[in-house]
N, C-alpha and C positions, 0 to 999 in steps of 0.2 A: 816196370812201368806202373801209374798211378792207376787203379783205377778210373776209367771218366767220371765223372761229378754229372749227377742227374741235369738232366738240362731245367727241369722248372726252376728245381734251388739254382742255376746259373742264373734264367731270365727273371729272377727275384729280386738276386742281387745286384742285377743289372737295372733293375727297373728301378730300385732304392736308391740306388750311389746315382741317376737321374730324377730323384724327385717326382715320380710317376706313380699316382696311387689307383691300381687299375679298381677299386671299388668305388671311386667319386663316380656321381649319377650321371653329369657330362661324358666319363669317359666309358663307361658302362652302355651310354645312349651309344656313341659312336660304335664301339665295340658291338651292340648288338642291333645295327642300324635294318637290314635286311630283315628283320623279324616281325617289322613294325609296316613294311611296306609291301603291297598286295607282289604276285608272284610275276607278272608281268612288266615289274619297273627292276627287279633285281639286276643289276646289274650295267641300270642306267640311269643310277640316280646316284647320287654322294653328297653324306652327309659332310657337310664343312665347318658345322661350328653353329656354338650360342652366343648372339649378340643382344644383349638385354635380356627382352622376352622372348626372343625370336631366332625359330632356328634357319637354319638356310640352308635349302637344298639345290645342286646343281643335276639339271638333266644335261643327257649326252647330244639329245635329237630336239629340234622346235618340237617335237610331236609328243616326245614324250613332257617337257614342258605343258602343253597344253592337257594332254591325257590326267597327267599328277597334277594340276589342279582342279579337275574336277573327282580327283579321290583326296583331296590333302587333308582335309575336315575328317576324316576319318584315321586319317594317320594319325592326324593331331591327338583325337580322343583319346587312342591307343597309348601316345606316347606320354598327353598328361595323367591317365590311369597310372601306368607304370614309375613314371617322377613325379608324382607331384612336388616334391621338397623341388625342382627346377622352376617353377612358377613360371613355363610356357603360355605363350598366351597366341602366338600366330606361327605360320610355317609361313618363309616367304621360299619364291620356286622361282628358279633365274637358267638361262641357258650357259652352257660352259662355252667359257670363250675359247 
């Protein structure tokens, strides 16, 4: 029998023959989305995507809706420290449908 083939060289080649370059700053943001948000929204927030300037976050609850935008200015700093080359400019915060 073959030896098994390392799994990261699999998910490499995998990620290639898909056109996925896990070092672009979008998928970097996404990939490290929880690091950027205080310890109380983990897990009720999800990042969705950059449209234009603008990232979009969905909360799970109205409440957390409400809560993360009176932290989201802070998130925001964080996350254009870490991208600037993203040229962020607002976090919009929407409830999941």
């Amino acid at each position: 029998p073959e030896d098994p083939q390392d799994s990261s060289k699999y998910f490499e080649q995998v990620f290639k023959r898909l056109n996925i370059d896990l070092n672009d700053p979008k998928r970097q943001l996404s990939l490290q989305w929880e690091s950027f948000v205080p310890d109380n929204f983990k897990g009720h927030t999800t990042f969705k995507g950059i449209f234009e300037n603008s990232i979009l976050v969905v909360c799970d609850h109205p409440s957390y809706v409400t809560l993360f935008k009176m932290t989201k200015g802070e998130v925001l700093k964080k996350i254009q420290a870490t991208f600037p080359e993203l040229g962020i400019e607002k976090l919009n915060v929407k409830l999941k449908n």
